[in-house]
C-alpha atoms as a printed R data frame, in Angstrom:
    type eleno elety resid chain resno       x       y      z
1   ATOM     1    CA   UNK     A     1   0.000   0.000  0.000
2   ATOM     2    CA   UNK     A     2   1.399   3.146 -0.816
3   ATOM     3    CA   UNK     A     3   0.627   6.473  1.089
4   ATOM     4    CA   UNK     A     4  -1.639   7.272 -1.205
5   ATOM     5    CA   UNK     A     5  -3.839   4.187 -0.407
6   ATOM     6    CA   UNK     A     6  -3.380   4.578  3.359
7   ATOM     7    CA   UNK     A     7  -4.842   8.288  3.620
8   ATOM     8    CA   UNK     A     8  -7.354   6.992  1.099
9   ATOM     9    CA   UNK     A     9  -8.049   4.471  3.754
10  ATOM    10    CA   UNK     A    10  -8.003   7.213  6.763
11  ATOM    11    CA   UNK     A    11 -10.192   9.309  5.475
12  ATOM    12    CA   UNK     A    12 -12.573   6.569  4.840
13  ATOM    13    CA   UNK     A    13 -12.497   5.424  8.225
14  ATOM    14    CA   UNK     A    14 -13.081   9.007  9.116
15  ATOM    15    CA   UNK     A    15 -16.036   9.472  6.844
16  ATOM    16    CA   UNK     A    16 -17.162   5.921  7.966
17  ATOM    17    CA   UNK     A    17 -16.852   6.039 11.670
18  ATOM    18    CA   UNK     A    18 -20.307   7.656 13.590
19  ATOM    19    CA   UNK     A    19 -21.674   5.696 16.413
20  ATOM    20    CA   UNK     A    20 -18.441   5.674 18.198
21  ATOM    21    CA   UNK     A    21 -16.432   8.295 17.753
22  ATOM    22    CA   UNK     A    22 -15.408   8.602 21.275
23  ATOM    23    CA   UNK     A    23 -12.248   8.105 22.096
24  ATOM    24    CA   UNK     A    24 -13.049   5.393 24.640
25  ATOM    25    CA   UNK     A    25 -15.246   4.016 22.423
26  ATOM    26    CA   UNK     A    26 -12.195   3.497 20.192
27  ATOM    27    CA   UNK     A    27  -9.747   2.284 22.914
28  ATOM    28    CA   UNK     A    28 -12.527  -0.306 23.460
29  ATOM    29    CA   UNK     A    29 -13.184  -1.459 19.993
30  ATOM    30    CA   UNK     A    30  -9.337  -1.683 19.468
31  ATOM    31    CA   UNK     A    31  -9.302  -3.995 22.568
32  ATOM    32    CA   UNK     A    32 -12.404  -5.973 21.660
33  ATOM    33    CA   UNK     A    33 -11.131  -6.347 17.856
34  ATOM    34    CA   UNK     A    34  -8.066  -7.562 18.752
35  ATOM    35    CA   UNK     A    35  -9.439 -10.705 21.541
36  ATOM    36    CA   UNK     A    36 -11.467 -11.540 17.991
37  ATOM    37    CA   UNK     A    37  -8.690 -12.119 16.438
38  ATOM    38    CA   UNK     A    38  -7.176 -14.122 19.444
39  ATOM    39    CA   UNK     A    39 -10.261 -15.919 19.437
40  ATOM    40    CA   UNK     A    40 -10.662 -16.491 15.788
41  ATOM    41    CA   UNK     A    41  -7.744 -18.141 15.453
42  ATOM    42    CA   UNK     A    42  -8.387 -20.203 18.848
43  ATOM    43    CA   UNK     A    43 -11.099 -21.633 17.183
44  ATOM    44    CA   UNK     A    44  -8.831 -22.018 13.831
45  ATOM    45    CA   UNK     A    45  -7.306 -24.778 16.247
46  ATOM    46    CA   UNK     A    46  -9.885 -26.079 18.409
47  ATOM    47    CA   UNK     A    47 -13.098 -26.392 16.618
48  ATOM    48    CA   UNK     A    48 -12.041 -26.369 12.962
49  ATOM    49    CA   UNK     A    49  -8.649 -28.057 13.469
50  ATOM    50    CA   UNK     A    50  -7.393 -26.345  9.886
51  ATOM    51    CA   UNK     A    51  -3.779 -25.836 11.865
52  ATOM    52    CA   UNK     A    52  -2.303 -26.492 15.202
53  ATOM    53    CA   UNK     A    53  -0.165 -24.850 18.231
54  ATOM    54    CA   UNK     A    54   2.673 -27.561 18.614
55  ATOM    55    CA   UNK     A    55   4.967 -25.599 20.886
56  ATOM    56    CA   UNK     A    56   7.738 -26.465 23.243
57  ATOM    57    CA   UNK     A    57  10.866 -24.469 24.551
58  ATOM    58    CA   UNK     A    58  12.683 -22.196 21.610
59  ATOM    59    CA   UNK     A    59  16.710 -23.368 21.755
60  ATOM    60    CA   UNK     A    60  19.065 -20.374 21.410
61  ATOM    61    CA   UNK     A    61  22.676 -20.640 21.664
62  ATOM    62    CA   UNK     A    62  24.460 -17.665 22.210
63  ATOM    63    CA   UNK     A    63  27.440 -19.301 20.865
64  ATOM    64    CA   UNK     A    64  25.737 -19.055 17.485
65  ATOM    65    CA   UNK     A    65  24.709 -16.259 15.085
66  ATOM    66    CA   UNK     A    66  21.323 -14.714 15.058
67  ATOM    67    CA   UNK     A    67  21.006 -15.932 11.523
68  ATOM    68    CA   UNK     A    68  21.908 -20.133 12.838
69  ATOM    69    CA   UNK     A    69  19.711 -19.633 15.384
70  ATOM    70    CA   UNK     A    70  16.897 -17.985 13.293
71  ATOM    71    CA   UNK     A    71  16.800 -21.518 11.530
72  ATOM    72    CA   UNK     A    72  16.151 -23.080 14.431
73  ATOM    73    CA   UNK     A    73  13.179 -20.491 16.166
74  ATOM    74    CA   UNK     A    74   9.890 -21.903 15.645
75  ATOM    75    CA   UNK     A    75   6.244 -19.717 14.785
76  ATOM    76    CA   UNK     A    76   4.571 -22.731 16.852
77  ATOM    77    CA   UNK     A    77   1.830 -22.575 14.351
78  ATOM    78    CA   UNK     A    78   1.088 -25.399 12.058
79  ATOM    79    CA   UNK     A    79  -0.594 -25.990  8.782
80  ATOM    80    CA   UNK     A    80  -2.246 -23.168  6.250
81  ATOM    81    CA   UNK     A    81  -5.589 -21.984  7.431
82  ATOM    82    CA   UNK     A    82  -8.554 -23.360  5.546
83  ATOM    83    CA   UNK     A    83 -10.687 -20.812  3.491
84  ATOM    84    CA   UNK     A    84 -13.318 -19.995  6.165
85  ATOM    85    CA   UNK     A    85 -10.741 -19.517  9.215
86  ATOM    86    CA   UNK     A    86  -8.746 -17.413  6.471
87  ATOM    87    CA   UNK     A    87 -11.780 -15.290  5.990
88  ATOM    88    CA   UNK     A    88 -12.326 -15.033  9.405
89  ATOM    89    CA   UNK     A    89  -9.097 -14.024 10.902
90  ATOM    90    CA   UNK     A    90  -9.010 -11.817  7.590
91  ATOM    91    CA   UNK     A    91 -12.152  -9.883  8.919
92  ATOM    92    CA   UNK     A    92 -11.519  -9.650 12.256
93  ATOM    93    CA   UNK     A    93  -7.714  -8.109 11.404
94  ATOM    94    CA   UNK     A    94  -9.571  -5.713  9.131
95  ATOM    95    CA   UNK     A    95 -12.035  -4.573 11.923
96  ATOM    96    CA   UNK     A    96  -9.135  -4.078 14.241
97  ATOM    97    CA   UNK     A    97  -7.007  -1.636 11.287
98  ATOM    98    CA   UNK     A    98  -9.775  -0.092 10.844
99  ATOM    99    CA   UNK     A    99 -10.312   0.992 14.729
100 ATOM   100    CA   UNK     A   100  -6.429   1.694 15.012
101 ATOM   101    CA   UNK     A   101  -6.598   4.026 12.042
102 ATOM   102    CA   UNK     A   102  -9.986   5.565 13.937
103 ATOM   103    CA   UNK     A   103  -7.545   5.885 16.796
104 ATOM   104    CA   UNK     A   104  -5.223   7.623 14.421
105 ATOM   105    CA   UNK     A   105  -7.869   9.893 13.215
106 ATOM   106    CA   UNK     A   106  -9.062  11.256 17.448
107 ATOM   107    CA   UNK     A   107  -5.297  11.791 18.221
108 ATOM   108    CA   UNK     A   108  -4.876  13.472 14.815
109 ATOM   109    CA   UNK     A   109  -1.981  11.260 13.653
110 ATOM   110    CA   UNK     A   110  -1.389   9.892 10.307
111 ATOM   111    CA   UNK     A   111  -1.325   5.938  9.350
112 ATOM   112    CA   UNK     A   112   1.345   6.235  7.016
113 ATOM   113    CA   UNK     A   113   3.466   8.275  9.382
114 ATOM   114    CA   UNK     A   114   2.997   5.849 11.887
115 ATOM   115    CA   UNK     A   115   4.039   2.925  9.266
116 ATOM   116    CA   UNK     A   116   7.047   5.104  8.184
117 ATOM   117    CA   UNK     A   117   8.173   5.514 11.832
118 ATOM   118    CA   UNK     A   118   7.760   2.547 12.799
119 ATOM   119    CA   UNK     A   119   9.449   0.931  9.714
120 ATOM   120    CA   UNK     A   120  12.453   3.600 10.365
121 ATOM   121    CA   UNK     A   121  12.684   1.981 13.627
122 ATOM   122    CA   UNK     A   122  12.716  -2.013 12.520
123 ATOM   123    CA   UNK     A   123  15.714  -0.579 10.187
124 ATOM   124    CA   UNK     A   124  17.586   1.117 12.753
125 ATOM   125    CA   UNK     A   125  17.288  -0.966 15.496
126 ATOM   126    CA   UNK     A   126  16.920  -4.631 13.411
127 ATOM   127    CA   UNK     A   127  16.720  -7.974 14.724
128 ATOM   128    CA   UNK     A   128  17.794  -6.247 17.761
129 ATOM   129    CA   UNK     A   129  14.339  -4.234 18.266
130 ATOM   130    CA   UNK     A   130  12.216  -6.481 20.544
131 ATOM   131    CA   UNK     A   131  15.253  -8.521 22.615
């Protein structure tokens, strides 16, 4: 998405957002969107069984480099999701954008400044930027 796309996107949030404009409204709806997601992809594994959660300790050696040890860190998740649970998740990480960029909108901050800064940052700091 270019910035073009993502103040496209912000002002349709803005144009699109009435019932709860409040800014606790917001912080809510971000909160509430994102246990969806957690519990879209719970069900992912435990009623639809499309993937799995096989996880167990993550080995680092520090004698190693971060790139031999990258090999050997693990997501935990298993298998694609099927078509619905794709859909689903999809959804529910759209409703949750779309309340972040609402948040964006309230505190008067731009999306695509926020991706810039924040992909700034992952440059700068690296593989180094949540140790």
């Amino acid at each position: 998405m270019d910035n073009r796309n993502v103040d496209d996107f912000q002002a349709q949030v803005s144009e699109l957002l009435i019932r709860h404009r409040s800014v606790l409204d917001v912080m809510s709806k971000v909160q509430e969107t994102a246990s969806r997601i957690n519990r879209s992809l719970t069900k992912a594994i435990t009623e639809c069984g499309c993937v799995e959660v096989v996880a167990k300790k993550q080995s680092y050696d520090a004698s190693k480099s971060l790139e031999e040890n990258k090999a050997h860190l693990d997501t935990h998740f298993k298998g694609p999701l099927c078509e619905h649970c794709r859909d689903v998740v999809t959804a529910e990480l759209g409703k949750n954008l779309f309340y972040l960029t609402a948040l964006c909108n309230i505190t008067d901050i731009k999306l695509a400044d926020v991706l810039e800064k924040e992909s700034a940052r992952l440059n700068t700091l690296g593989v180094f930027n949540l140790s």
